[in-house]
N, C-alpha and C positions, 0 to 999 in steps of 0.2 A: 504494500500500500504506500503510495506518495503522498505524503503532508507539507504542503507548506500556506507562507503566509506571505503574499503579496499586497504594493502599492495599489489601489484604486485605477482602474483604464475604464472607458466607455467602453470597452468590449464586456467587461461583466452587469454593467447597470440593468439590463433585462435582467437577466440573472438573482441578480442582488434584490431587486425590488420586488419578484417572484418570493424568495426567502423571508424576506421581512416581512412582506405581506401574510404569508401561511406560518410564518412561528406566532407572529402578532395576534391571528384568528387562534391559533392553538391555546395561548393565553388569553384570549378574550379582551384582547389591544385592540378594539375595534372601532373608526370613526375617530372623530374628532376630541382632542384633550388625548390622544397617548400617538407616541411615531412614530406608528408605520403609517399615517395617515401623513406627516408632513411633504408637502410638496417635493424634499429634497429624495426622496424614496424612490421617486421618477428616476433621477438622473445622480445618483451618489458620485459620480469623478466631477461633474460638473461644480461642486459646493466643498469638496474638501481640497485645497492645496497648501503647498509647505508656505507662500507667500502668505497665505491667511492664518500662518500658525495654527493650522489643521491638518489633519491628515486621518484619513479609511485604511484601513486596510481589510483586502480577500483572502477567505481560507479557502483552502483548494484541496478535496482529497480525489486524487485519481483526475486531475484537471478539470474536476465539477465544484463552479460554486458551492459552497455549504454554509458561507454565513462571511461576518464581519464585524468589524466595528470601529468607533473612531473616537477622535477626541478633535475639538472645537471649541473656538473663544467661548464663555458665557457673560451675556451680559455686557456693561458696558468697560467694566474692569479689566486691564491687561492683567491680571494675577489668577484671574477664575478660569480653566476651562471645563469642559461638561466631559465626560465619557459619553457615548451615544452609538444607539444603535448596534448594540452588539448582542447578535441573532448567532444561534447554529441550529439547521436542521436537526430533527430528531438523529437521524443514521451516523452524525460528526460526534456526538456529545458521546464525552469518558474518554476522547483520545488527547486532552491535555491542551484547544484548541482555546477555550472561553480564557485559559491562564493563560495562555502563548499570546493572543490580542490584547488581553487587559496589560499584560507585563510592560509589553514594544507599546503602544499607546501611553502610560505611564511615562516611558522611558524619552520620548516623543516629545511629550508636556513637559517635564523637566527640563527637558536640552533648551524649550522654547522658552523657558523663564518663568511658567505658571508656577502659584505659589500651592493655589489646592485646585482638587478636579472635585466636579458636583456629579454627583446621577441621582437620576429617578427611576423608578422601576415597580415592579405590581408583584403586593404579596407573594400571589399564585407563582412567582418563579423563583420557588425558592432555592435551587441550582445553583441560580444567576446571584442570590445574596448573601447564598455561602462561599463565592467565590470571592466575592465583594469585600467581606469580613476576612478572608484567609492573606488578600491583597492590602487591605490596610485602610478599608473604610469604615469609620464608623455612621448608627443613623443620628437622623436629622428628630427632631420634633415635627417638622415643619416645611414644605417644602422652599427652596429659596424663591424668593421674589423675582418675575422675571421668568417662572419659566415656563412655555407651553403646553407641558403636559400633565395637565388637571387632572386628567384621568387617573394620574399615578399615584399610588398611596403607601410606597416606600420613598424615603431619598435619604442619602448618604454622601460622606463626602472625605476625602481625605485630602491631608498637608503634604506636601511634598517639600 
């Protein structure tokens, strides 16, 4: 089996937004206030680059899309960015993919100067919170001001 973890190209944004979309419905992310509904879902290469101190990255096993995820300014603060979007199909999950993107992600926001990353995220993935906790974020009370997805009723965040 070949695993790896790629920059963001228009060649996977079908792909990608196919993913989002179906892990999204799988957790009941559906419609407006949670992201796989946000605009950028269409066209993920098109909304992450290194000039906007963002960056996607693709997991690939067998050269098939299986998910991704990024990190992105939040806010109006150069210190904050978000983690975001970070999906794996059911068939990826347990081969060490959701930590291999949070890690480079992480790693990505630090070299860029953020001081903490923010997420949000939905109970029902509890996976996606235990990996959260294992990486070094603690929760919020609250979610931060500023961010679009109402829908979510975990958020977290850690210093870098």
């Amino acid at each position: 089996m070949s695993v790896e973890v790629v920059k963001v190209l228009p060649e996977f944004d079908e792909a990608l937004c196919e993913v989002i979309k179906s892990v999204g419905a799988e957790f009941g992310a559906v419609g407006e206030g949670f992201g796989p509904s946000d605009e950028e879902v269409l066209a993920m290469s098109q909304y992450y680059n290194e000039e906007d101190r963002s960056l996607y990255l693709v997991a690939l096993v067998n050269g098939k899309v299986v998910g991704g995820g990024g990190i992105a300014p939040f806010g109006q603060g150069d210190d904050v960015c978000e983690l975001k979007k970070l999906f794996l199909l059911p068939e990826s999950r347990g081969l060490g993919l959701g930590k291999t993107l949070t890690e480079q992600c992480l790693s990505f926001a630090k070299a860029q100067g953020y001081k903490q990353c923010y997420l949000d995220t939905l109970s029902s993935m509890g996976a996606a919170i235990a990996l959260y906790e294992r990486a070094g974020f603690e929760h919020l009370s609250e979610p931060y001001e500023g961010t679009l997805h109402n829908g979510c009723d975990v958020w977290m965040l850690k210093a870098l």
